[in-house]
C-alpha positions, -999 to +999 in steps of 0.1 A: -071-452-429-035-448-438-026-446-399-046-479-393-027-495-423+008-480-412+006-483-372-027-500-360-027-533-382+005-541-380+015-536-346+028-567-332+050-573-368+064-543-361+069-553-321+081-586-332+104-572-358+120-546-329+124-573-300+144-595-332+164-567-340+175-553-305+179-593-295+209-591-322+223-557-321+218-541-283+199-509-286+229-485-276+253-493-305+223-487-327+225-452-311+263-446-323+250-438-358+225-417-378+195-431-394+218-426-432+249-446-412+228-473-400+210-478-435+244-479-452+255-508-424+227-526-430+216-523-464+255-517-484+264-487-498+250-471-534+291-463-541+302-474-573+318-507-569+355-512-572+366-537-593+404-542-584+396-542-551+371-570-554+396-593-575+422-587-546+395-603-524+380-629-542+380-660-533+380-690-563+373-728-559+359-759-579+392-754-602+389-718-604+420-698-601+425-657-610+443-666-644+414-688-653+408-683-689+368-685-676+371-660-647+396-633-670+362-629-692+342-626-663+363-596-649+368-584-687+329-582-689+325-568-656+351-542-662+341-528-699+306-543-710+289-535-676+276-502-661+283-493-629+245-501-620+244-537-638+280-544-621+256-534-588+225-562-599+252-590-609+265-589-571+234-583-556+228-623-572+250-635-551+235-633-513+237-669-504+269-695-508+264-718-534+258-754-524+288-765-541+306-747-510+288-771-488+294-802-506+335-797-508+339-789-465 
């Protein structure tokens, strides 16, 4: 049963999703990395993230500058009132622009 469910049912997903995949990122590059490499490329990295390094390349609009009184909280709370694993879920929020990016271009 588990077979069926795993292999047999969802064959041609699983087809589909392949032929997608290689259609974007040719089959031999995929072969310069380990299955723990390729994960990491694809899905991020579990490594604690670095704050400093993340000011240094943000970029701010809508009025927003890095002395903002608004955005010095924001890296105040990220910095002391989140854990490493919260300062993880707040950026995981953030995996589409925000319309606001369209509407000023």
């Amino acid at each position: 049963m588990a077979h069926f469910r795993m292999h047999t049912q969802i064959k041609n997903q699983t087809a589909a999703l392949i032929s997608g995949f290689r259609s974007i990122i040719k089959p031999e590059w995929i072969r310069m990395f380990s299955t723990p490499e390729l994960q990491r490329l694809i899905s991020g990295d579990n490594a604690e993230i670095d704050l400093e390094d993340l000011k240094k390349h943000t970029v701010y609009y809508g009025g927003f500058h890095g002395s903002h009184r608004v955005i010095i909280w924001l890296w105040d709370i990220l910095a002391s009132d989140f854990t490493p694993n919260e300062r993880a879920m707040f950026l995981k929020v953030f995996h589409v622009l925000p319309i606001y990016v369209f509407m000023c271009t």
